[in-house]
FIFILUM-27147 format. One line per field, with one value per residue (C-alpha): residue number from 1; x, z, y; residue in one letter. Coordinates in Angstrom, 2 decimals. Layout:
// residues N
num = NUM ...;
c1 = X ...;
c3 = Z ...;
c2 = Y ...;
residu = a ...;
This chain:
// residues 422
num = 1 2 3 4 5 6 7 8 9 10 11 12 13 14 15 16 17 18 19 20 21 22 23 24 25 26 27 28 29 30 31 32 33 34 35 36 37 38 39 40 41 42 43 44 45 46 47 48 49 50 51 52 53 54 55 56 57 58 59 60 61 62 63 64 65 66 67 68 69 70 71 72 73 74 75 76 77 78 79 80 81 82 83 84 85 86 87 88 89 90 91 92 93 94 95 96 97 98 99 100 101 102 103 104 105 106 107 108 109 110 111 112 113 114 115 116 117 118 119 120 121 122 123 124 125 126 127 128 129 130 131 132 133 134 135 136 137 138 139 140 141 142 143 144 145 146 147 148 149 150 151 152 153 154 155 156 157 158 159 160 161 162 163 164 165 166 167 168 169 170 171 172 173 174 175 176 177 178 179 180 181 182 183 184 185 186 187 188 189 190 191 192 193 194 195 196 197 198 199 200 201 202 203 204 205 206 207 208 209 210 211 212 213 214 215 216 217 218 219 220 221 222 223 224 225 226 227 228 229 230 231 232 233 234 235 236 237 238 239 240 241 242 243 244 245 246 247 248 249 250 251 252 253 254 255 256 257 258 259 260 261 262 263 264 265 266 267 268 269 270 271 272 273 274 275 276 277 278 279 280 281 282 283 284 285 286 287 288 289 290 291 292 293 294 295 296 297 298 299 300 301 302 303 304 305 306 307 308 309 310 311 312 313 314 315 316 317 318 319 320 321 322 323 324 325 326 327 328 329 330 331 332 333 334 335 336 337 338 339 340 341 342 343 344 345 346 347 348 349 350 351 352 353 354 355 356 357 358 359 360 361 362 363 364 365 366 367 368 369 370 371 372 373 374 375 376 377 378 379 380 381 382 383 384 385 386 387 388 389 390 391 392 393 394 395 396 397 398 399 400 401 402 403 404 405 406 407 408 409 410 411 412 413 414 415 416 417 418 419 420 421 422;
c1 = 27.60 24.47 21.15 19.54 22.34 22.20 19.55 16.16 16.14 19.00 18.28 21.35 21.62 18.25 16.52 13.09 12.05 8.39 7.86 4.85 3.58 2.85 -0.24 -2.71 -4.18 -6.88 -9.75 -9.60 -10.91 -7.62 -5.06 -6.69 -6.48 -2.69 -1.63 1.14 2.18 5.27 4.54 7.09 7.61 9.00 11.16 9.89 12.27 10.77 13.74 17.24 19.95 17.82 20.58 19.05 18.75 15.94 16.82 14.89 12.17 12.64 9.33 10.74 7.89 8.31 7.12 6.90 4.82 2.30 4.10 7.85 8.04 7.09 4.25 7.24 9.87 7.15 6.07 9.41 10.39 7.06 8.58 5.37 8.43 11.91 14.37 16.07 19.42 20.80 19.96 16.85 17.63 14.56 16.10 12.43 8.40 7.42 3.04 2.32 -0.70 -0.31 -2.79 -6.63 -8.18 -5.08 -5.24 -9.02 -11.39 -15.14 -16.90 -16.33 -18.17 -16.06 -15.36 -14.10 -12.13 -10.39 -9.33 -8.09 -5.60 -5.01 -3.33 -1.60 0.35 1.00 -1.45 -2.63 -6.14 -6.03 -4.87 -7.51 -10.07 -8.83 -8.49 -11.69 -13.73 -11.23 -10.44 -14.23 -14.50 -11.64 -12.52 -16.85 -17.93 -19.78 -23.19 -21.31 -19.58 -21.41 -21.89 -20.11 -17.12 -17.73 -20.40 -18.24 -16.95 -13.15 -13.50 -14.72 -12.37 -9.39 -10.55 -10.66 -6.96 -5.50 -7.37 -5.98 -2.19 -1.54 -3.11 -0.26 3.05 5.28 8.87 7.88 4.84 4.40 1.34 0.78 -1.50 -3.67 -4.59 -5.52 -9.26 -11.14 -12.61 -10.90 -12.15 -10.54 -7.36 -7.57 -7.88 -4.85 -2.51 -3.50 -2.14 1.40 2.36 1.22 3.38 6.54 6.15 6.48 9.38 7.68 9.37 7.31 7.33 4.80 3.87 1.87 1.03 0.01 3.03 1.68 2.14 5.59 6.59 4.20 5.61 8.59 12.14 13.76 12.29 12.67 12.13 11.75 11.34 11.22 12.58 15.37 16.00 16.50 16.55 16.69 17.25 15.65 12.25 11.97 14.67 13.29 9.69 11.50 13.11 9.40 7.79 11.02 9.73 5.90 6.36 8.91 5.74 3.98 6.00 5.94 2.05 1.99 3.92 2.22 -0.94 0.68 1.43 -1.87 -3.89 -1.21 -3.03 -6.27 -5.69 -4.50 -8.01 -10.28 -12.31 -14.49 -17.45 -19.83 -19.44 -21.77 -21.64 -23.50 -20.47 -19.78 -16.28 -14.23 -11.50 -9.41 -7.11 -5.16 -1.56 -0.50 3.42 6.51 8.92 11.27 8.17 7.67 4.24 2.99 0.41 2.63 3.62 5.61 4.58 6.48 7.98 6.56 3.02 1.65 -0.87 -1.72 -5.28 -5.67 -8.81 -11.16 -13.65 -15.69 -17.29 -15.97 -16.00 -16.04 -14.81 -13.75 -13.43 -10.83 -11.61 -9.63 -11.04 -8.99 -10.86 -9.42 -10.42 -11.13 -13.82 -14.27 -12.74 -12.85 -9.22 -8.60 -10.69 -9.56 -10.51 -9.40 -12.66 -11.60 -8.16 -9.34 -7.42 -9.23 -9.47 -9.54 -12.31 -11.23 -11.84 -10.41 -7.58 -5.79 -3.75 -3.89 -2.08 -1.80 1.22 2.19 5.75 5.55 2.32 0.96 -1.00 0.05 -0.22 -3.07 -5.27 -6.71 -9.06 -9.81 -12.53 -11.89 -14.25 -14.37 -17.00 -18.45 -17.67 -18.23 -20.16 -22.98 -22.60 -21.39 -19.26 -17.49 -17.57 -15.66 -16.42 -14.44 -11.46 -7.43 -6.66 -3.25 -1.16 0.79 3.77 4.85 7.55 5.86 6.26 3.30 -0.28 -3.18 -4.10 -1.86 1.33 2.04 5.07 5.89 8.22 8.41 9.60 9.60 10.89 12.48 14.29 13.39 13.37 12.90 10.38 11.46 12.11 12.97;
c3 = -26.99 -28.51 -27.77 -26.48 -24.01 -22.66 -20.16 -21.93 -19.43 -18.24 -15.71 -15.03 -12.46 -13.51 -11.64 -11.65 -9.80 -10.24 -9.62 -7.58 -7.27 -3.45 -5.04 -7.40 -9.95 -11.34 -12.89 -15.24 -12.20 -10.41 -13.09 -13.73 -10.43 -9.71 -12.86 -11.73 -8.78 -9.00 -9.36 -6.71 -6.32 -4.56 -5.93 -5.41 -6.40 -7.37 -7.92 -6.53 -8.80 -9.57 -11.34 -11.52 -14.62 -15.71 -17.62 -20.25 -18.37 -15.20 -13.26 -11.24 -7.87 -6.98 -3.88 -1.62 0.75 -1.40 -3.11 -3.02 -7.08 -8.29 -10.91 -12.19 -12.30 -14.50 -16.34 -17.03 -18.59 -20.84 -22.01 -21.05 -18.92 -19.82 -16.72 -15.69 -16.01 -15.81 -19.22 -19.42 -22.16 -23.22 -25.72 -27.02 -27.22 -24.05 -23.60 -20.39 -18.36 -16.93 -13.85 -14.14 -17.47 -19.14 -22.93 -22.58 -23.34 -21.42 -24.56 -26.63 -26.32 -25.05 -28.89 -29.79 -27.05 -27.70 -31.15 -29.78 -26.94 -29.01 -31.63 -28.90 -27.78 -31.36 -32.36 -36.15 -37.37 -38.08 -34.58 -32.68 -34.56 -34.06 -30.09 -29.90 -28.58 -26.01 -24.94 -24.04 -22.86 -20.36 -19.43 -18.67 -20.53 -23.63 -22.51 -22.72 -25.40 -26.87 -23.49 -22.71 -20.89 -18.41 -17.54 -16.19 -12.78 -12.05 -11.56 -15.49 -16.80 -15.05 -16.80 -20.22 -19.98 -18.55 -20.94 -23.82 -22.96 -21.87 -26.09 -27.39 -29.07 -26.10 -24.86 -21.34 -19.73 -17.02 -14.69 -12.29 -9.31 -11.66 -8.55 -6.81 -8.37 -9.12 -7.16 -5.71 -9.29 -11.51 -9.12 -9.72 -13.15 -13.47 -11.05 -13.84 -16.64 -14.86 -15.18 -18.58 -19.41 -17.04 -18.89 -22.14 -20.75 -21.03 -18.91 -16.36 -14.10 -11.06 -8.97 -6.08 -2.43 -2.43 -0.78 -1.50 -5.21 -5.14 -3.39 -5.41 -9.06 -8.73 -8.91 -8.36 -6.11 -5.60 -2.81 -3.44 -0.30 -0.65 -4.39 -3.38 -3.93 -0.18 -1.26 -4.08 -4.61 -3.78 -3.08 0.71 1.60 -0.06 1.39 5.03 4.42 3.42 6.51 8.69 7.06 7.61 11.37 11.83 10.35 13.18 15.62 14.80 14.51 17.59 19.61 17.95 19.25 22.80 23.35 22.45 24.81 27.28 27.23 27.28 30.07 31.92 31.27 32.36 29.32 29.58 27.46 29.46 33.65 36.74 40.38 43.42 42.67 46.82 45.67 41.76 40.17 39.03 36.77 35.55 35.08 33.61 34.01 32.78 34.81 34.59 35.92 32.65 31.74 28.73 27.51 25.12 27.44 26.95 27.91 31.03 32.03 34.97 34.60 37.38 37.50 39.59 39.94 41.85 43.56 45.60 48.57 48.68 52.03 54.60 52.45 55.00 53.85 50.23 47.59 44.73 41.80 38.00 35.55 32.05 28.79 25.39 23.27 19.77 21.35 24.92 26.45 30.30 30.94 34.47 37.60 40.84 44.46 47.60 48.73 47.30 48.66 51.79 52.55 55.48 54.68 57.14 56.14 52.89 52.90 50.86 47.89 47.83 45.15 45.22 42.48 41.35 40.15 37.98 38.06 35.10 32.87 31.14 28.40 25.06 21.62 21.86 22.27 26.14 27.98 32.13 34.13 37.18 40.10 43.59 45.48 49.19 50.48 48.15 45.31 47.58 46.81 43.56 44.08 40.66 37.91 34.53 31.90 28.70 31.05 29.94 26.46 26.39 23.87 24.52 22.44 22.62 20.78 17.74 18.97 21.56 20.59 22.52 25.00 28.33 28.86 30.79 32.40 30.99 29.35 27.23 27.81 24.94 25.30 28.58 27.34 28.46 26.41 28.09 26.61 24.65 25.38 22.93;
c2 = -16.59 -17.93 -16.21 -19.40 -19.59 -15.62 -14.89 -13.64 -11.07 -8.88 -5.82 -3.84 -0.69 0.18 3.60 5.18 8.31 9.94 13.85 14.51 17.65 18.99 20.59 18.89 20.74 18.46 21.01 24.30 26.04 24.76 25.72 29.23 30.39 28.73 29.93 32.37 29.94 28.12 24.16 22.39 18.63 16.35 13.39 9.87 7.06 3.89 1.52 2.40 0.30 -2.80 -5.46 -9.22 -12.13 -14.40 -17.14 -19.32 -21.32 -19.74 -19.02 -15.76 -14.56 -10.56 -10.10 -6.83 -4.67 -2.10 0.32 -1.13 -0.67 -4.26 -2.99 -0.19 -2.84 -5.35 -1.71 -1.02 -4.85 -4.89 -1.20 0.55 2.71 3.64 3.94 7.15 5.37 1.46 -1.07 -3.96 -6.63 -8.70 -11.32 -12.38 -11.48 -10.50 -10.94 -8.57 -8.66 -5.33 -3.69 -4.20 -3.26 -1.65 -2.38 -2.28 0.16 0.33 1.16 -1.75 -5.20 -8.23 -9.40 -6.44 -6.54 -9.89 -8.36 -5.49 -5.90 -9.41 -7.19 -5.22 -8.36 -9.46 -11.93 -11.79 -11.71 -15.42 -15.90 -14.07 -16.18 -19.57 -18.85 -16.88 -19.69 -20.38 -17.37 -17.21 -20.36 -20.17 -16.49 -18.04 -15.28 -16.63 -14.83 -11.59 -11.68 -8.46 -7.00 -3.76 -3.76 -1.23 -3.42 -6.41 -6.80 -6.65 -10.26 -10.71 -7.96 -9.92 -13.49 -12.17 -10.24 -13.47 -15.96 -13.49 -13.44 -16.97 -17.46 -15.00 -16.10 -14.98 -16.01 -14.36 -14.10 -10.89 -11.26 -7.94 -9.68 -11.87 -13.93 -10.75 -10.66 -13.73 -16.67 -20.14 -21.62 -19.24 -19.45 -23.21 -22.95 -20.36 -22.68 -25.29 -22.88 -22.16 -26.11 -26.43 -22.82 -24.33 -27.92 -25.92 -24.17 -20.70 -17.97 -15.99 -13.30 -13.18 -10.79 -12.15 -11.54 -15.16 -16.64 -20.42 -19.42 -18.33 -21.29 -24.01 -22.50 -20.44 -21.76 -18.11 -15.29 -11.50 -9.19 -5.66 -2.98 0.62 0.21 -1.74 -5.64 -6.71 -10.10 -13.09 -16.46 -19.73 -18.36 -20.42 -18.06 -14.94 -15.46 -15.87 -12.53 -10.91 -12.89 -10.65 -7.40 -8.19 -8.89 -5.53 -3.96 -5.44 -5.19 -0.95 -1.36 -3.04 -0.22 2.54 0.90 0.49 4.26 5.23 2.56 3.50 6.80 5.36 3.15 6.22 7.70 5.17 5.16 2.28 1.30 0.12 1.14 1.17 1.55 3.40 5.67 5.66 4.95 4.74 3.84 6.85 5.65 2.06 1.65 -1.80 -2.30 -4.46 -6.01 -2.50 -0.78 0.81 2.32 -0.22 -2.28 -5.01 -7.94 -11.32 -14.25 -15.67 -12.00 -10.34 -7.87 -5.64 -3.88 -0.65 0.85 4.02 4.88 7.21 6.55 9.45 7.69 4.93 1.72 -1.36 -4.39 -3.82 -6.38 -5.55 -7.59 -7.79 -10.16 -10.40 -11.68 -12.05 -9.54 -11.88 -13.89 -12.53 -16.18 -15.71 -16.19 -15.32 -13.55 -12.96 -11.14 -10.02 -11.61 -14.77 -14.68 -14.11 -11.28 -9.17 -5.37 -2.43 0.38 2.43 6.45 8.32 8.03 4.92 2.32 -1.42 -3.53 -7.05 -8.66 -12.04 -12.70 -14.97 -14.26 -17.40 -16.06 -16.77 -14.10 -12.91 -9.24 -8.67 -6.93 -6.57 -6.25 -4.06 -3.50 -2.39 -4.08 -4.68 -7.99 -10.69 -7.84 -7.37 -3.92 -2.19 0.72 1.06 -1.71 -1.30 -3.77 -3.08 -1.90 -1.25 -3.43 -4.94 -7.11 -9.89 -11.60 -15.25 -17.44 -18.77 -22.55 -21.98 -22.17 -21.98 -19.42 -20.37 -21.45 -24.86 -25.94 -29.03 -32.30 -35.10 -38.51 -40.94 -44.77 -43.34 -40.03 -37.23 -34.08 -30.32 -28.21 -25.60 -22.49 -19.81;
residu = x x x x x x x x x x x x x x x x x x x x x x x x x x x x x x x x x x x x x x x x x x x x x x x x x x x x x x x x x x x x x x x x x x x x x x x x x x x x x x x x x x x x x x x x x x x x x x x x x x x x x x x x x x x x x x x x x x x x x x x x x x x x x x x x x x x x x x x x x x x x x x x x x x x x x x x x x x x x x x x x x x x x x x x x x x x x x x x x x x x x x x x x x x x x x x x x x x x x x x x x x x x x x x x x x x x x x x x x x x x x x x x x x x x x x x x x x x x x x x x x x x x x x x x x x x x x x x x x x x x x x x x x x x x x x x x x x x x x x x x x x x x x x x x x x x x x x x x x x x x x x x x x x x x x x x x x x x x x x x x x x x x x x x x x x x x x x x x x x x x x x x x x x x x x x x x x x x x x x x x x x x x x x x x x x x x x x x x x x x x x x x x x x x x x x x x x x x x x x x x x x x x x x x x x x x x x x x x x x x x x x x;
């Protein structure tokens, strides 16, 4: 087989694990006085049997949560690491723009930087000077050319590395996050560079959280997770995969939120509360449809909510009130009253519950808060008001904007169509 035919890259059953100590020892202080201590460590593998191909001209997206083992994997194909076990084949030069600032050193002007990590990814003498000007030009950093490094912002530091490796002689190109840092006008300028590199046929390897990127320039995609490859492919089905895994994330974020307002609610923490104090609310119980304690709700399933109370002297004709506000941008969503309802209430003394319910709830994804008070009357008297009351969540099918849910169809030429439901 020739060489121009076999993949440029081959990465076979490779493995990387990292042993981090429990303890750090950092200073002489800290080694001197845990000198006779045994250092323990735990094992931390970074990629579990990684086995994928990039041919000539591809332009291959890795994507993954923080910390999945992307920058190892691109560490390990520019040979900065060796794996523990498994075999990486790079059939030509590879140029790698590595994390922020590696290669450079804060010390050294701009221009001596160029010639420096320009001879680290192969470029002769001759070389460095017939790009110099563009390098600078490209990078916007002509006034600083004999500035410090250390001096520069990541934003400048990330300019010059990527103006100096798209100028090397490379077969691949490996860029660790270059979108990351920088403004909409560098970005620009770099989407400008990948279809020049792809109409030259150059291969490249991107890592990017930008999902618009992989899609726009990639023609192959990976997904890493936990130092596994969950996924890879055509990258509209490899970014669906990473859009599952962000919303799981959410979804656990979400619940982890819920038990602790759940708590909250139970507390009647509010921040801002007033009231002649003649009677208060005691505690706030929101509940599902299974009459389970909760604050994450669904749109269209049922929502109750219980309040318990204490008169601490004869309360004639109470007024119950809820009002619920979204929590972004405080939008008055809903109030109601017994007042308003027009429901006629005997004299309260003493403990006592009263609840609302909504068999279907209309409100669409969103964040919530209520509004609970227990007036005289129509509020001619204040007994207990709580303004930022119990928070709650709710979830919706991603077909529904807006912030309420409306019953509804569609008829076109005569044909009517159901809305959907999903």
């Amino acid at each position: 087989m020739s060489k121009a035919s076999q993949p440029i890259i081959s990465v076979r059953g490779v493995q990387k694990r990292f042993l981090l100590p429990h303890i750090q020892r950092n200073t002489l202080r800290e080694h001197l006085f845990s000198f006779m201590k045994k250092r323990t460590y735990e094992e931390y593998n970074a990629l579990r049997d990684i086995s994928f191909e990039v041919e000539r001209g591809d332009f291959l997206g890795i994507i993954g949560r923080n910390g999945c083992g992307k920058s190892t994997l691109l560490k390990i194909l520019a040979g900065v690491y060796s794996p523990d076990s498994g075999e990486v084949t790079v059939r030509g030069r590879v140029a790698p723009f590595l994390e922020l600032g590696v290669g450079f050193q804060g010390e050294l002007t701009a221009r001596e930087n160029i010639y420096l990590n320009g001879t680290m990814l192969g470029m002769s003498r001759k070389d460095i000077e017939e790009r110099f000007d563009e390098i600078l030009a490209f990078a916007e950093l002509e006034r600083f050319v004999d500035a410090k490094l250390k001096n520069f912002s990541s934003g400048m530091v990330v300019r010059l590395a990527f103006s100096i490796a798209i100028r090397a002689k490379s077969d691949v190109l490996i860029l660790d996050e270059v979108l990351a840092v920088g403004d909409s006008a560098f970005q620009e300028k770099c989407f400008g560079v990948f279809e020049r590199l792809k109409e030259e046929g150059t291969t490249i390897i991107l890592v990017s959280h930008g999902k618009d990127s992989i899609e726009r320039f990639c023609n192959k995609a990976i997904l890493l997770d936990h130092g596994n490859i969950i996924a890879q492919g055509a990258p509209k089905q490899v970014l669906y995969a990473y859009k599952e895994i962000l919303q799981e994330d959410e979804r656990e974020a979400t619940e982890k939120a819920n038990e602790e307002r759940v708590v909250e609610n139970a507390q009647v923490n509010p921040g801002t509360r007033w009231g002649d104090g003649k009677a208060v609310i005691d505690a706030v119980r929101l509940l599902d449809g299974n009459g389970k304690e909760t604050t994450l709700f669904h749109t269209d399933e049922p929502m109750r909510i219980e309040v318990s109370y204490t008169a601490k002297e004869p309360i004639a004709e109470p007024n119950f009130a809820i009002a619920i506000h979204r929590t972004s941008d405080n939008l008055y969503c809903f109030d109601s009253n017994t007042y308003l309802n027009q429901i006629k209430l005997a004299p309260i003394t003493g403990a006592g519950t009263w609840s609302i319910t909504f068999p279907t709830l209309p409100l669409l994804r969103g964040g919530f808060y209520m509004k609970i008070g227990l007036f005289s009357d129509y509020c001619d008297q204040t007994h207990d008001f709580i303004d930022q009351g119990p928070e709650f969540t709710v979830d919706s099918p991603e077909h529904l904007h807006g912030t309420m849910r409306f019953a509804h169809t569609w008829e076109i030429n005569k044909k009517t169509y159901p809305e959907l439901h999903a």
